[in-house]
C-alpha positions as CSV (number, residue, x, y, z in Angstrom):
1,X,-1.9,10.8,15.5
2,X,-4.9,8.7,16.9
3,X,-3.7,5.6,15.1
4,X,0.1,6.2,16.5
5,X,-1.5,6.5,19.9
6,X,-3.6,3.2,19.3
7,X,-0.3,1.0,18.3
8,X,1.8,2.6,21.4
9,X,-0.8,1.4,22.9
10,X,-1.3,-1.9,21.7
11,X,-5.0,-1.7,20.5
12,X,-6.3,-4.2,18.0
13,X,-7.1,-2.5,14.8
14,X,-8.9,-5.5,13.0
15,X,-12.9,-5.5,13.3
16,X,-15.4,-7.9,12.3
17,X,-16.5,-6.9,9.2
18,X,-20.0,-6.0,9.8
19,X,-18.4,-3.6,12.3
20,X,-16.4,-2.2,10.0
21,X,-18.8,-1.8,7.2
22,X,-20.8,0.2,9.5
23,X,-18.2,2.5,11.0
24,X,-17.5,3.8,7.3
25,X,-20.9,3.8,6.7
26,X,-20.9,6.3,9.9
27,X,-18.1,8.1,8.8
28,X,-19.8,8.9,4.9
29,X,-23.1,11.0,7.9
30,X,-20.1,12.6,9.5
31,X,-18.9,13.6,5.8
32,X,-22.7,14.9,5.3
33,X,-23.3,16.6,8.6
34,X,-19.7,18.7,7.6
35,X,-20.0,19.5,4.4
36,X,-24.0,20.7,5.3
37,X,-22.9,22.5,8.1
38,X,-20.6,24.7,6.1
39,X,-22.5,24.9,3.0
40,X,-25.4,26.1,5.1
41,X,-22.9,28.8,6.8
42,X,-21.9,29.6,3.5
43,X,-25.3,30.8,2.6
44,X,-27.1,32.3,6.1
45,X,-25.7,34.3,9.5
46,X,-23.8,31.5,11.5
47,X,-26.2,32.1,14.6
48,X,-29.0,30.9,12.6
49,X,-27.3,27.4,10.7
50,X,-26.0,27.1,14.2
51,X,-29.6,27.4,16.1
52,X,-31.2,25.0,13.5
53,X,-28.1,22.4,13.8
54,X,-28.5,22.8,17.6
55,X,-32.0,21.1,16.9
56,X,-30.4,17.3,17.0
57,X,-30.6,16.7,20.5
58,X,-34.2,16.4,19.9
59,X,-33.8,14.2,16.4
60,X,-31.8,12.1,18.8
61,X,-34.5,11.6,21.2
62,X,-37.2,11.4,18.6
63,X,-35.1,8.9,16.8
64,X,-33.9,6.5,19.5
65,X,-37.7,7.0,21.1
66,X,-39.0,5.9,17.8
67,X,-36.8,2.8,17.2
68,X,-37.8,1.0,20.7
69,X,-34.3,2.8,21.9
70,X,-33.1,4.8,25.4
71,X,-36.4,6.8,26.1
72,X,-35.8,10.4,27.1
73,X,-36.6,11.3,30.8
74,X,-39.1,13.6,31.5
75,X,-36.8,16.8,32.4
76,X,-35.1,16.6,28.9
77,X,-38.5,17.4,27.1
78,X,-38.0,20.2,29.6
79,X,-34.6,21.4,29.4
80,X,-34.2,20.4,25.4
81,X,-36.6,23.7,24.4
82,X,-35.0,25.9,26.7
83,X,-31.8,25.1,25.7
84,X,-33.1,26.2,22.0
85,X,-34.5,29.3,23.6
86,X,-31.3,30.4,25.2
87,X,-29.6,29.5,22.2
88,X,-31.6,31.9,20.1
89,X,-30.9,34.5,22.7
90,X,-26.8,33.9,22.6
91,X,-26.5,33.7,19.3
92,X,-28.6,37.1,18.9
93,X,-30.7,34.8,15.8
94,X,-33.2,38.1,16.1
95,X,-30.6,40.6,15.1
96,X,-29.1,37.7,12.7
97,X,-25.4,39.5,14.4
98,X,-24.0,36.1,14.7
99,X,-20.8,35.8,17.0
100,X,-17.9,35.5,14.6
101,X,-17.5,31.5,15.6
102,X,-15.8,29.3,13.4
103,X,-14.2,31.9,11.4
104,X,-17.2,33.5,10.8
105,X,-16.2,37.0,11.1
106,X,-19.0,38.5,12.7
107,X,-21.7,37.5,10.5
108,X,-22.1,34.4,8.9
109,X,-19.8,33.6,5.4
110,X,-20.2,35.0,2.5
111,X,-24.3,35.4,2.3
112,X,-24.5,36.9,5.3
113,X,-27.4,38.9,7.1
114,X,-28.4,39.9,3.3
115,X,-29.5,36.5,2.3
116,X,-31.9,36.3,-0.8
117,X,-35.4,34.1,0.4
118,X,-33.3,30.6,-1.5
119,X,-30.1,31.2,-0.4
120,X,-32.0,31.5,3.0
121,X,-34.2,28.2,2.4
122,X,-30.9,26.3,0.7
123,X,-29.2,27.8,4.2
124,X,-31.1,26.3,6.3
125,X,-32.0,23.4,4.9
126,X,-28.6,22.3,4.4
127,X,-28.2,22.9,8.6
128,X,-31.3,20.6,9.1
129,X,-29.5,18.1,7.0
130,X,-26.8,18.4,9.7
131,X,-28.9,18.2,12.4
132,X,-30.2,15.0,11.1
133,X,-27.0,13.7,9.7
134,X,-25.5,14.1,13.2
135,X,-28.5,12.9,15.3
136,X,-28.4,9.5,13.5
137,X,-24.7,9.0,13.7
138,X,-25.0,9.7,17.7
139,X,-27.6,7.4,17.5
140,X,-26.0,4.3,15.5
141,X,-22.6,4.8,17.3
142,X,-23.9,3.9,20.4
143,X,-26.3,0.7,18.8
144,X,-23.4,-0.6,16.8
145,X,-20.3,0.6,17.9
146,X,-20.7,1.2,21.5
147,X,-18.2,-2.1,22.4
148,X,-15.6,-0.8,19.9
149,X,-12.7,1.4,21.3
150,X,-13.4,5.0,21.3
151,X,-10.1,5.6,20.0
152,X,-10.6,3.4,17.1
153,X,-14.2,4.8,16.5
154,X,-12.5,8.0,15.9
155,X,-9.8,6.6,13.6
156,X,-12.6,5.1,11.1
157,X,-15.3,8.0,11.4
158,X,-12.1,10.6,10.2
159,X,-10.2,8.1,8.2
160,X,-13.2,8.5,6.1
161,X,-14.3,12.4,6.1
162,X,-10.5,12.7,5.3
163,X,-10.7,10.6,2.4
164,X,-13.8,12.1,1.0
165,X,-12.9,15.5,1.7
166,X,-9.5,15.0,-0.4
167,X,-11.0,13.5,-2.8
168,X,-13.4,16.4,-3.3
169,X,-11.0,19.1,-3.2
170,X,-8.6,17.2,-5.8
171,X,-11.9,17.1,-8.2
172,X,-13.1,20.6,-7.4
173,X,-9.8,22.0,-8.1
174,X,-7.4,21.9,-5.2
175,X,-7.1,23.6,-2.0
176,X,-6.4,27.1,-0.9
177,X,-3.2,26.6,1.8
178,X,-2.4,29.4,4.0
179,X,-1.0,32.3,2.5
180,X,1.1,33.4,6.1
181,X,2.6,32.4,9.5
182,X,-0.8,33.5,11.6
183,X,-2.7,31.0,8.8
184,X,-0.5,28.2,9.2
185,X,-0.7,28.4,13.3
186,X,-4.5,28.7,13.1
187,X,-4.8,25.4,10.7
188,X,-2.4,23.6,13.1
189,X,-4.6,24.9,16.2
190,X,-7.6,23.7,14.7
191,X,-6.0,20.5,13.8
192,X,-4.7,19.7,17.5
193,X,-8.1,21.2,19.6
194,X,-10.3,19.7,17.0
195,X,-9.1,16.2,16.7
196,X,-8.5,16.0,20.9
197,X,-12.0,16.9,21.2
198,X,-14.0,14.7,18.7
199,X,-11.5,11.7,19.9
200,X,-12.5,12.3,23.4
201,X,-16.5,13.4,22.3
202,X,-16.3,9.2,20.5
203,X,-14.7,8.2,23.5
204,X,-17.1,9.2,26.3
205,X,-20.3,9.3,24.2
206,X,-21.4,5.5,24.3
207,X,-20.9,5.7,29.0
208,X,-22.4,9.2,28.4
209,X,-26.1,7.6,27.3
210,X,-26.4,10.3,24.0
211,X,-30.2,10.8,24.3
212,X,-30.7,12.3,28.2
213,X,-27.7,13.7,28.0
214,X,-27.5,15.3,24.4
215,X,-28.3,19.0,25.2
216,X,-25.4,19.1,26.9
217,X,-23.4,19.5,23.7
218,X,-25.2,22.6,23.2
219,X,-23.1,24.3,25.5
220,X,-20.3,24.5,22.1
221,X,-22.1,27.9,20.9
222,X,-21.6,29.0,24.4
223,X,-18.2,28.2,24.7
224,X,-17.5,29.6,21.0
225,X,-19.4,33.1,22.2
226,X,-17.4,33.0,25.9
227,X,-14.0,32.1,23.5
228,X,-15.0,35.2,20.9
229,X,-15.5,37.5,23.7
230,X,-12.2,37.0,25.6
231,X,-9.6,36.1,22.8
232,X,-11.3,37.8,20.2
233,X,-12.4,41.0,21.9
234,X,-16.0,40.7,20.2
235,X,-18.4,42.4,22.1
236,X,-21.5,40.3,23.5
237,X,-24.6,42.2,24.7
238,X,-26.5,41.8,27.1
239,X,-29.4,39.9,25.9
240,X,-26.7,37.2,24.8
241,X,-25.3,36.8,28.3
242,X,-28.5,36.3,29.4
243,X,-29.0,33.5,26.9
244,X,-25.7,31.9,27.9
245,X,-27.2,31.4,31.4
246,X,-30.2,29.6,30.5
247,X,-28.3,27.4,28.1
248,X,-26.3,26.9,31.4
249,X,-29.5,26.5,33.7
250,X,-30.9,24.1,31.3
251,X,-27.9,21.9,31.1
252,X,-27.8,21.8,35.0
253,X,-31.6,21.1,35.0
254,X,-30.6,18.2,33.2
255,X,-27.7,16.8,34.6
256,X,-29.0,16.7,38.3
257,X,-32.1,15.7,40.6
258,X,-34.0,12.1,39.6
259,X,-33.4,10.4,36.5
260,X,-36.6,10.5,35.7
């Protein structure tokens, strides 16, 4: 779809290739940051592989801070930890109850809130791996592909998770397809919502300046825990609401006053 829209549109696809080079290289860390997200769902509650990956806001900072980058304004060192806090509140990381996102079901995959002390250690450590993975590729996008067309970003970083990910399934036995009408509709929803939103997350995130601006992104729990509760029915207590608002305080400590 996003290479139809780029030839209606008359976008160059050819790159230098330097550029090139690198945006597949970016696309093998989106590969990574995937397949550790899941693995690391697959093995521990969802609300705590989802707290730990929510850490790479600060990786970002950190990272571009430490490579003579954009240097974080004072208020994100502020707003970054209590944007972790409210997260740990939201996603109820204490009760490990999770919040059913991502097909979760209510408590994480498979492992679950009964996690044995490795599956627990693999679990997160396969989410820090995401958090890193996806801290550097915010980071490199904007150093070496922030001139290229967002469009086309997207069309490179996917073109090569899709590859990849085929290429895995095909060795690791096939895939599962849906089995009914409600599976099909929620593999073709997922498809539409999730490719609109990492085109437009490539297209706005080079003008968006990722480092003082990167806990905004984690409002996506809260969105998944406000989605859960009114499509879903899933109850959210009160301790979780009141997580959802600092998340929301700290993301509007951020995003107004000095930039400073």
């Amino acid at each position: 779809f996003v290479a139809t829209l780029l030839r209606a549109s008359g976008a160059r696809f050819s790159l230098p290739a330097p550029t090139l080079a690198r945006g597949l290289g970016l696309g093998l860390l989106v590969t990574v940051q995937s397949g550790c997200l899941y693995s690391a769902v697959a093995r521990i509650p969802v609300a705590l592989a989802l707290l730990v990956f929510n850490t790479f806001p600060v990786l970002l900072a950190l990272l571009s801070w430490a490579s003579g980058g954009e240097r974080p304004v004072r208020r994100v060192w502020v707003a970054m930890p209590i944007a972790l806090a409210g997260l740990a509140l939201a996603l109820d990381v204490a009760g490990m109850a999770g919040f059913g996102g991502a097909g979760s079901g209510g408590t994480g995959a498979g492992a679950g809130g009964a996690s044995s002390g490795g599956a627990m250690g693999e679990g997160v450590a396969y989410a820090f791996g995401a958090s890193v993975a996806f801290a550097t590729v915010l980071h490199l996008t904007t150093r070496w592909l922030g001139e290229v067309d967002g469009r086309l970003r997207t069309l490179m970083l996917m073109s090569v998770v899709s590859a990849v990910t085929l290429v895995a399934g095909a060795v690791r036995g096939g895939f599962a397809l849906p089995a009914d009408a409600t599976g099909w509709v929620g593999l073709g929803l997922l498809t539409v919502l999730y490719s609109t939103a990492i085109t437009a997350f490539f297209v706005v995130l080079p003008r968006l300046g990722a480092v003082n601006n990167a806990a905004i992104m984690n409002f996506e729990p809260i969105a998944a825990l406000g989605m859960g509760w009114i499509v879903l029915g899933q109850v959210i207590a009160p301790v979780q609401v009141a997580g959802a608002l600092v998340v929301i305080g700290a993301i509007v400590l951020l995003t107004t006053g000095k930039r400073a």
